[in-house]
Phi, psi and omega in degrees: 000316181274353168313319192299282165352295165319297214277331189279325164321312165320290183284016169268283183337281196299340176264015177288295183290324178303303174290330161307304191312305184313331261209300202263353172080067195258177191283150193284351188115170161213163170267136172228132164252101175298118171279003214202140187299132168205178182264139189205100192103250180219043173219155207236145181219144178304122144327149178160180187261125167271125162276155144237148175199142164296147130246167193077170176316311167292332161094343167303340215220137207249159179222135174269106161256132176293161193276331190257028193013033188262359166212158181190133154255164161241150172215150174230054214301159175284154165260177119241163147310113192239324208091180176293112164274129186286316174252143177281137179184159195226141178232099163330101183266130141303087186233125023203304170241343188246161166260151183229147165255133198251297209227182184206122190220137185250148195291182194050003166266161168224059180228144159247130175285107184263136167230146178287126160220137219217139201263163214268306188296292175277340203061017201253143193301144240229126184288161157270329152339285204252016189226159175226163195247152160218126213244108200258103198279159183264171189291327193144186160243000000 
């Protein structure tokens, strides 16, 4: 029942953003194939072909979806300041088997959209000491 509840809410949302998006010229969005199951928020997603597009009034809040539309999270990542990104790309902290995704950065922009990444078990922020980055370029958009 609360799946349900969940999933029809989810689709209110997006068709919120959707329409927001038609209306306000919002970015068209980009494609990614994550080869490898990684975290994105607190929710754990499958390899696979990915969408990311803004959604909502503001335009904060991001919504990732498989191409095969049986997963989707919303994140609500912090911007920083980067310089000019040349590529649409997603970038990865690595701590032992898993992956988290930390940042999403789109070209011609000179902002990166940052997500808190947090080891699962303890909640305490995944060291730079003991993690390595890996970095996923998109398909296009």
């Amino acid at each position: 029942m609360k799946k349900s509840i969940f999933f029809a809410f989810l689709n209110i949302l997006l068709a919120a953003g959707y329409a927001h998006a038609q209306t306000s010229g919002a970015s068209a969005g980009m494609n990614v194939d994550v080869p490898f199951d990684f975290i994105a928020g607190d929710v754990t997603l499958h390899a696979g072909k990915y969408t990311i597009r803004t959604v909502g009034v503001d335009g904060d809040t991001l919504l990732l979806r498989s191409a095969d539309l049986k997963e989707a999270v919303l994140v609500s990542p912090s911007v920083v300041e980067s310089g000019h990104n040349n590529n649409d790309r997603l970038v990865f902290k690595v701590e032992g088997s898993r992956h988290y995704l930390w940042q999403i950065s789109s070209a011609g922009d000179d902002m990166t959209r940052e997500l808190p990444v947090r080891n699962r078990e303890n909640q305490k922020p995944v060291s730079k000491k003991g993690s390595r980055e890996v970095t996923v370029a998109a398909l296009g958009r």
